[in-house]
Structures are given as structure tokens and as C-alpha cells.
C-alpha positions as YAML, in Angstrom:
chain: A
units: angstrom
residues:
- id: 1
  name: UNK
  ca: [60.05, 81.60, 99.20]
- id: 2
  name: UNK
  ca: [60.43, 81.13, 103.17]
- id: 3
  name: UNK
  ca: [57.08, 82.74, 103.58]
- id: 4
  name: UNK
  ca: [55.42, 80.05, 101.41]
- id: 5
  name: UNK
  ca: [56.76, 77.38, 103.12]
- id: 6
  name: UNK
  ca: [55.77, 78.58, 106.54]
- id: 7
  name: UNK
  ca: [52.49, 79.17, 104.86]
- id: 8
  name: UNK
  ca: [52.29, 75.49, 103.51]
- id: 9
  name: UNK
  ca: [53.44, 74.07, 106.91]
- id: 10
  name: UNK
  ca: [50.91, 75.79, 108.77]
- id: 11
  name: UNK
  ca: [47.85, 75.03, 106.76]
- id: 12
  name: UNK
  ca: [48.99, 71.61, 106.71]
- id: 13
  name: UNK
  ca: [49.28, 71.51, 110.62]
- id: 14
  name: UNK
  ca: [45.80, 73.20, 110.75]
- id: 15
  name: UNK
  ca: [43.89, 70.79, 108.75]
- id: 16
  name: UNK
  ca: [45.65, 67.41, 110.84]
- id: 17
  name: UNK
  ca: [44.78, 69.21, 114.17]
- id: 18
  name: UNK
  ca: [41.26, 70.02, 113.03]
- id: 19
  name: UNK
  ca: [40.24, 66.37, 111.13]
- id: 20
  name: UNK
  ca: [41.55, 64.49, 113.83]
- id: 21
  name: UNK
  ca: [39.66, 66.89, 116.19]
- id: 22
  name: UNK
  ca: [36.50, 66.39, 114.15]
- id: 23
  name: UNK
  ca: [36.99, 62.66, 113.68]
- id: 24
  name: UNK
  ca: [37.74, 62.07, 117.77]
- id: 25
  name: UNK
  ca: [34.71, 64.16, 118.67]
- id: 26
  name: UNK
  ca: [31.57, 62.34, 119.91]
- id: 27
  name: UNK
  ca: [28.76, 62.59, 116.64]
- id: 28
  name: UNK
  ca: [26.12, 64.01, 119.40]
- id: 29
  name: UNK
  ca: [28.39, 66.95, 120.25]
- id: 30
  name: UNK
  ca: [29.33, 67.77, 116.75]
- id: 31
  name: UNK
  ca: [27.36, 71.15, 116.11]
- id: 32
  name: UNK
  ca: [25.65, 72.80, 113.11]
- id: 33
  name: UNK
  ca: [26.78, 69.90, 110.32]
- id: 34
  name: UNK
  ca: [27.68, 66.35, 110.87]
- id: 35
  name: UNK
  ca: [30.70, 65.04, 111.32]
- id: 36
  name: UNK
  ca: [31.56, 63.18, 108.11]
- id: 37
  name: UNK
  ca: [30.61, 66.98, 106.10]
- id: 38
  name: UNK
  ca: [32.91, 68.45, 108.68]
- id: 39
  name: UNK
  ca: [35.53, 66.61, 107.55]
- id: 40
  name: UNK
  ca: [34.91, 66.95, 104.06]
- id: 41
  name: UNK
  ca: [35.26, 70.21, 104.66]
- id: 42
  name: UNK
  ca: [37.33, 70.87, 105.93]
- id: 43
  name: UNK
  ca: [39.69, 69.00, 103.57]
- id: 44
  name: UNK
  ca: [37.82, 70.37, 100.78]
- id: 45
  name: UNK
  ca: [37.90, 74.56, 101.32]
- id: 46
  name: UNK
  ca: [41.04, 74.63, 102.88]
- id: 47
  name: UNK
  ca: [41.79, 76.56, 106.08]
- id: 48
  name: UNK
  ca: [38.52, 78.62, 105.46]
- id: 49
  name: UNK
  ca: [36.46, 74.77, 106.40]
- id: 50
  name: UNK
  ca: [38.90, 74.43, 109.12]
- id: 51
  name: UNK
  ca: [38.84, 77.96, 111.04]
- id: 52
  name: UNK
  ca: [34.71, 77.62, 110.19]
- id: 53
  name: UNK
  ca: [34.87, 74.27, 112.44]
- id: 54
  name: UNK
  ca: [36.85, 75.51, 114.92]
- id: 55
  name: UNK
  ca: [34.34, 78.24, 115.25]
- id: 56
  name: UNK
  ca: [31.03, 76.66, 114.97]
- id: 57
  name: UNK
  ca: [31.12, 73.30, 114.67]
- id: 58
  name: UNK
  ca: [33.65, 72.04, 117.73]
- id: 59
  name: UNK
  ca: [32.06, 70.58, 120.62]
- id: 60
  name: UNK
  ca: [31.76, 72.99, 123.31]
- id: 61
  name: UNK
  ca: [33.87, 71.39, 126.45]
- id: 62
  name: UNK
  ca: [31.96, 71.43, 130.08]
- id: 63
  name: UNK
  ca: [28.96, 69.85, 129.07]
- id: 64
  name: UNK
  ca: [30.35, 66.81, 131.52]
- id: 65
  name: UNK
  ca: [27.46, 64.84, 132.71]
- id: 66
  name: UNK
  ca: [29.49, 61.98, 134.51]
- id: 67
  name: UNK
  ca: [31.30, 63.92, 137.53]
- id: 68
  name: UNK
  ca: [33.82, 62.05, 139.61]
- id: 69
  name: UNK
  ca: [33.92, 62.24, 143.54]
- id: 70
  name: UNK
  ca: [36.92, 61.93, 145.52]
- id: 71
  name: UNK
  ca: [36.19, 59.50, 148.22]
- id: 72
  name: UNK
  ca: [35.40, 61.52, 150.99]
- id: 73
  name: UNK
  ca: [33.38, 63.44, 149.07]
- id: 74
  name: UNK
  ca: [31.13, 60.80, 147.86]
- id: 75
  name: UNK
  ca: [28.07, 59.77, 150.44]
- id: 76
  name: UNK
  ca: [27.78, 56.72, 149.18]
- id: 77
  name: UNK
  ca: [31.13, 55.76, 149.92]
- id: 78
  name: UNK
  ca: [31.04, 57.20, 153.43]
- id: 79
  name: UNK
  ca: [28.09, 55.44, 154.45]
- id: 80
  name: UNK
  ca: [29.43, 52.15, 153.28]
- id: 81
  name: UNK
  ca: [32.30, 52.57, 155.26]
- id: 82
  name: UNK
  ca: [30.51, 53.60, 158.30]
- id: 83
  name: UNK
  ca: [28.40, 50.62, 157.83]
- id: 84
  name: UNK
  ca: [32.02, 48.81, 157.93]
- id: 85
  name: UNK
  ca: [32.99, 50.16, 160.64]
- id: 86
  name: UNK
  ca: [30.03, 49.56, 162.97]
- id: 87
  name: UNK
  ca: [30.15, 45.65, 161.77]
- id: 88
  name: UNK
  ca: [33.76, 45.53, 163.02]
- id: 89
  name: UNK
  ca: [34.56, 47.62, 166.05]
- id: 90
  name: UNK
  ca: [36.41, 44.99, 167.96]
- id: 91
  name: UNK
  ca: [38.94, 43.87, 165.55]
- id: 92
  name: UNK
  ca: [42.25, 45.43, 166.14]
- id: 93
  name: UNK
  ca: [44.60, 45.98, 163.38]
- id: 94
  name: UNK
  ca: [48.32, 46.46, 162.87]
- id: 95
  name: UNK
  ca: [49.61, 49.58, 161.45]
- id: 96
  name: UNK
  ca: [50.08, 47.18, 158.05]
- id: 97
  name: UNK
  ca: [46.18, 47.16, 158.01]
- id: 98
  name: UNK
  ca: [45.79, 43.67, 158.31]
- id: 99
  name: UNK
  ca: [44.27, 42.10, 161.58]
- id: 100
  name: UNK
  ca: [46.66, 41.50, 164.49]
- id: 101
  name: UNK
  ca: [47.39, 37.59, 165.30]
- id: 102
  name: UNK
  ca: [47.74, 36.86, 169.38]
...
């Protein structure tokens, strides 16, 4: 009787993880089906749709087209602040950052 409890549990925990999963994923990335007969799917053969989504129809992660730069790795950023710092070479500042006041 344990065994079909933990059995119960754990098909119930794999079809949550894998709608949500299928409902949060972008419609582009969705592969094979789309995401609406995914879902339906999934909820309608159960664990069979789900393990077949996890399989072939999950977005594959590192297709990332939008990379993020630290700022002194980005060239833009480092020639703006060059171009700063050429504009104001006298200036004197405190250790604060902000301009010192004679």
C-alpha cells in the first residue's frame, strides 16, 4: 500500500514539474509539438506524455543569444570611460568620489 502511494506522489510531482516547465517555456523553443499539445499531454497519457517531453520536446538550454559583459570586459564601456577621463583630467577628487571643494 506504501508503494502506491509513493507511486501516486511521484507521478503527481512529475506532471506539476513538467506543465509548469512546458507552460514557462518560450513557444519558439518548444520542440517537435506545440506547447498547448504538450500540455495536453502530458496531462492526458500520464507520465509516458511527461518523460516524452522531457525528452524531446524541452527547450534545449545554451541557445543564449543576449550575453552579458562585465564592465571591463565590455569595449563599449571602456571607451566611454576613457572618453571621460580625457574630458576631465584636472579635476581632483576625494577618496568619497565626489570633487574636492578648496
Amino acid at each position: 500500500m506504501r508503494f502506491i502511494y509513493l507511486g501516486v506522489i511521484a507521478w503527481v510531482v512529475l506532471t506539476v514539474f513538467t506543465v509548469v516547465f512546458a507552460a514557462s517555456a518560450n513557444p519558439r523553443d518548444v520542440r517537435v509539438l506545440r506547447k498547448g499539445i504538450w500540455i495536453l499531454l502530458i496531462i492526458g497519457v500520464p507520465v509516458f506524455g511527461a518523460l516524452l517531453y522531457l525528452v524531446n520536446g524541452r527547450p534545449i538550454g545554451g541557445k543564449s543569444t543576449k550575453t552579458t559583459l562585465a564592465p571591463d570586459d565590455d569595449p563599449e564601456f571602456l571607451r566611454r570611460l576613457a572618453e571621460q577621463l580625457k574630458d576631465d583630467p584636472d579635476e581632483e577628487q576625494k577618496p568619497g568620489g565626489e570633487p574636492k571643494d578648496d
